[in-house]
N, C-alpha and C positions, 0 to 999 in steps of 0.2 A: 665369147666373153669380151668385152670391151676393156678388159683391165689386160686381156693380151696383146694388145697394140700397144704397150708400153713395154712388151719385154724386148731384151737385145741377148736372149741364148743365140750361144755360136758365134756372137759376134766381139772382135776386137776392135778397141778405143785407145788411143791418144790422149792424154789430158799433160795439158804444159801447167809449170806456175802448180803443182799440184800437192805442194809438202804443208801446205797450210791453209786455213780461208775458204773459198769459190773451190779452188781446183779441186783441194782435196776432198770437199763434198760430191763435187758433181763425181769424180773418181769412184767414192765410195756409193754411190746412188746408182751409177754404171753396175760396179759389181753386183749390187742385190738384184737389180734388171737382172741379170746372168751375165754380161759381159766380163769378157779378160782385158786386163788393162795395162797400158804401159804408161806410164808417171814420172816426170822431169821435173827440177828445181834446181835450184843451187846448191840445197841442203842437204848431207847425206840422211842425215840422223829423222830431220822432218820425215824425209821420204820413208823409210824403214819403217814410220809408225804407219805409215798412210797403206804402206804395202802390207803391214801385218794386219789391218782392218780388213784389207779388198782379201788375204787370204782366210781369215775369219768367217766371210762370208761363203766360203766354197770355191770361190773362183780363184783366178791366177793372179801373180801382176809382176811386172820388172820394173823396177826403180833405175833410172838410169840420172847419176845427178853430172850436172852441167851447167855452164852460165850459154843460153842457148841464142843468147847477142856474139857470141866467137865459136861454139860447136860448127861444127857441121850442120847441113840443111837435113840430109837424110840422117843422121843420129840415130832419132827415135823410131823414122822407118824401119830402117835396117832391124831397130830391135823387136818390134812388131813381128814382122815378118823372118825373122830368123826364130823366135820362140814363139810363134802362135800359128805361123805361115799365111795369116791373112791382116788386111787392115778394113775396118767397115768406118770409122767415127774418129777425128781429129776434131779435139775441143784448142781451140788458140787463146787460153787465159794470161800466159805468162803477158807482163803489162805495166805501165805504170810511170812517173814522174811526180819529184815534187813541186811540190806548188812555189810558184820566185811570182813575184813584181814585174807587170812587164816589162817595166824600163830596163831589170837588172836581167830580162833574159836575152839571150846570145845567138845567133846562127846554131852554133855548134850546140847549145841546148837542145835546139829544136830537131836536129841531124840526128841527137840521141836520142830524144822521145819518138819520132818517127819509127828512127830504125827497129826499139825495143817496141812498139806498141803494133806497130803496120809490118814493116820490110821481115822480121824473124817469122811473124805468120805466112805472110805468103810465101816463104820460100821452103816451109816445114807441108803447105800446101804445094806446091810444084813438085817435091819429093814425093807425096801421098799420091798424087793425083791420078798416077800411071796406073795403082793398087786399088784406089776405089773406081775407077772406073774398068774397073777388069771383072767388078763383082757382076755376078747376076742382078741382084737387085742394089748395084751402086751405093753409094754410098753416102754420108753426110758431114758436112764441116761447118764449125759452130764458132764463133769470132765473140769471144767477151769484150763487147765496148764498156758506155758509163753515160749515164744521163747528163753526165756534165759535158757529154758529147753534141747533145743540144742545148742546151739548159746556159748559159751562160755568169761564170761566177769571176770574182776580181780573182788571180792568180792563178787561174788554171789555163793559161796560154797555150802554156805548153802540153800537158795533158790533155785537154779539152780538145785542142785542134787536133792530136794525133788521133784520138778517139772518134772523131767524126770522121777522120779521113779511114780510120778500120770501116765504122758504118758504111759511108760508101763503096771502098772494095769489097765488102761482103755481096752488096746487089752486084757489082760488078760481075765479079767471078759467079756468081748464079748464076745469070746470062752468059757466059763462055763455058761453062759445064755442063747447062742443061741438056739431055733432061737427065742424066743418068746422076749427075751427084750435085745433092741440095746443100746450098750456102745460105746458113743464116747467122743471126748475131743474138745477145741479148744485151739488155742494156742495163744493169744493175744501179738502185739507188742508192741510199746508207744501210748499208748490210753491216751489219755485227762480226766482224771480223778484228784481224790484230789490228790493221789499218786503222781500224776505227774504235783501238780499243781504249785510246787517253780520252777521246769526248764521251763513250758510252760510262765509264767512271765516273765522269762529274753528272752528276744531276740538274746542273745549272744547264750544259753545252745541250746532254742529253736532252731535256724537256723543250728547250728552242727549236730541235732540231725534228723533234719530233711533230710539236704545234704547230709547224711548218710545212707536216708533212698528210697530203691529205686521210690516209690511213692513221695516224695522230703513233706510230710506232715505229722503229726501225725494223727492216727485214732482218731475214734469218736466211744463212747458207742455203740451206735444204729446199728453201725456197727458188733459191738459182737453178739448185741441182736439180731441182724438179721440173722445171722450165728446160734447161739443157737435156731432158730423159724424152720430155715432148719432143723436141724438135730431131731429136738422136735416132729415135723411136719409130716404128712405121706407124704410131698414133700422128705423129708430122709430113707424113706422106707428101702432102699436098702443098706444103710451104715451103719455098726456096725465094731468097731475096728478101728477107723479112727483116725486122729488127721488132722483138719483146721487149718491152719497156717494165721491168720489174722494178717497180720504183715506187708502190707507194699511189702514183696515183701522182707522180709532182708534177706539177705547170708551170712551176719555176724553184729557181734551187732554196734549197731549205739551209743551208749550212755558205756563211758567208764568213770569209778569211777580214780580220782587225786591218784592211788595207786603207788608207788615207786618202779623198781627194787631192787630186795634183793640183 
């Protein structure tokens, strides 16, 4: 049956950024797969719900909360493989920057959007990487970019650029892994999250943003998480170095920040 190339029994997952949003979805979309999951955030209490859904479902999960720009690189390994004894799937969601004016952004902004969006991934990858390549059938890592990664918007300097620069480590690291453990990314549009929960309210921001958008709607979690199950999945076999564009369908950005010509 072709709907079993989508299961992950037996297999353990990593999901960063997972107490809310993306993570928590693609978390919880892992477990119904059959996988056991280990789940990181900042947040205790997020986490605890996220973990009482994946054990709802049958499966396991460890909550380990952390600000994982100062943890440790192995952290979540260690927790992996101390309660499950194995690692097959590291998802790299935790992520993010607000949006500044470029003139009003700094060195040191951009050393912080890097580090959070690029440097905590690969280095939760260089911890993994000993464990998914030990497996028989290797293993996969999964990098959450942002179409604003390509897509060009006034104030997203800092995001945007660190975002692109995830995109291109992901091919990177494909090619230093192959063939045993596949790197990809997805690239998420305006998904319906808390992030996006002051525009999804208004019906003015809302309907712009959507008209804008060639599917004329914003996404929905489930949708990433469904995307992240592919690529997770031996239904993704065959792709490493990719970047999924879940976005709608944009060609260019749909949502533009009140910034002033200079």
């Amino acid at each position: 049956m072709i709907l079993d190339l989508f299961r992950l029994d037996g297999k353990t997952a990593i999901v960063t950024g997972a107490g809310r949003g993306l993570g928590a979805a693609i978390a919880l979309g892992f477990a119904e797969a059959g996988a056991d999951v280990v789940i990181s955030s900042r947040t205790a209490d997020e986490l605890d719900t996220v973990a009482d859904q994946i054990r709802a479902t049958g499966r396991r999960a460890v909550a380990v909360p952390a600000d994982l720009s100062k943890a440790e690189p192995n952290l979540l390994v260690d927790a992996a493989i101390a309660e499950f004894g194995r690692l097959d799937v590291l998802v790299n969601n935790v992520g993010g920057a607000f949006p500044k004016p470029l003139l009003d952004t700094r060195g040191k902004d951009l050393d912080r959007a890097f580090n959070f969006n690029v440097t905590v991934g690969h280095e939760i990858l260089v911890a993994a990487a000993p464990h998914l390549l030990g497996n028989d059938d290797g293993g996969s890592v999964i990098n959450i970019t942002s179409a604003v990664g390509r897509l060009p918007g006034r104030g997203f300097g800092m995001y945007g650029t660190a975002k692109a620069a995830l995109a291109h480590y992901t091919r990177l690291a494909a090619l230093d892994l192959n063939p045993k453990v596949r790197v990809n990314a997805i690239a998420p549009g305006s998904i319906v999250t808390s992030a996006l929960e002051v525009v999804a309210a208004d019906d003015t921001m809302r309907g712009a943003i959507e008209s804008a958008t060639p599917l004329q709607r914003l996404g929905r979690p489930e949708e990433v998480a469904a995307a992240a199950l592919y690529l997770a999945s031996p239904a993704g076999a065959y792709l490493t170095g990719k970047v999924l564009e879940v976005d709608g369908g944009l060609l260019a950005p749909n949502f533009e920040l009140p910034l002033p010509d200079l």
